[in-house]
C-alpha angles and dihedrals in degrees: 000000000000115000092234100069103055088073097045091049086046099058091039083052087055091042087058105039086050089050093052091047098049091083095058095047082051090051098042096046091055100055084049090047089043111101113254114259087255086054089045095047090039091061098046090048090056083043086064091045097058098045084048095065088044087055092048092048092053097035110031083223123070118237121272096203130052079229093066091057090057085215114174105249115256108220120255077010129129134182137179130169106236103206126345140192147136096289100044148332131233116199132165136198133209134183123228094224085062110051109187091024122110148177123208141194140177140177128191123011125272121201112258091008121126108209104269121279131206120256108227102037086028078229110164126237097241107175117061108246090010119118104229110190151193119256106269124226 
């Protein structure tokens, strides 16, 4: 075997080896670069909110379903309003990937309503517009 030709076989081989492995640091660099489930939930929870205002301002009254507000679904996400009426809204979101973990949210007051709690650390939402949430694993 020529001599040449070992260094040539041992940067294609290289070559090789870091192509292969350019997938998975891709890979690997987006989840980093993905939001955390609080962040996630978070958003959607301020999305609500702001379709909630838009709903009010249309309505004189805030929606009582997630439907009404005709929000894109967040994936793993889930949001539900809690209670609704014309005074104030309460909603909370969970993620799939963190069963017993919450976020919560509410605007307005509603008679005989406590400000929302998580669901996992039963931590109240204390500032009006502002996602409070559970510890996240």
């Amino acid at each position: 075997m020529p001599a040449s030709w070992i260094p040539h076989c041992s940067l294609l081989a290289g070559l090789a080896l870091l192509l292969s492995s350019a997938p998975a640091a891709a890979q690997t660099k987006a989840l980093a670069m993905r939001p955390s489930h609080a962040a996630q939930l978070k958003s959607a929870l301020r999305s609500v909110a702001a379709a909630q205002a838009r709903h009010h301002a249309a309505k004189s009254a805030y929606a009582t379903s997630v439907n009404l507000l005709r929000l894109p679904p967040a994936p793993g996400v889930r949001v539900e309003i809690l209670a609704a009426g014309r005074s104030g809204w309460q909603a909370r979101a969970q993620h799939q990937e963190q069963p017993g973990r919450s976020c919560v949210i509410f605007v307005g007051r509603l008679d005989g309503n406590d400000a929302p709690r998580t669901d996992g650390d039963r931590e109240m939402a204390g500032e009006e517009g502002v996602p409070l949430c559970d510890r996240m694993r």
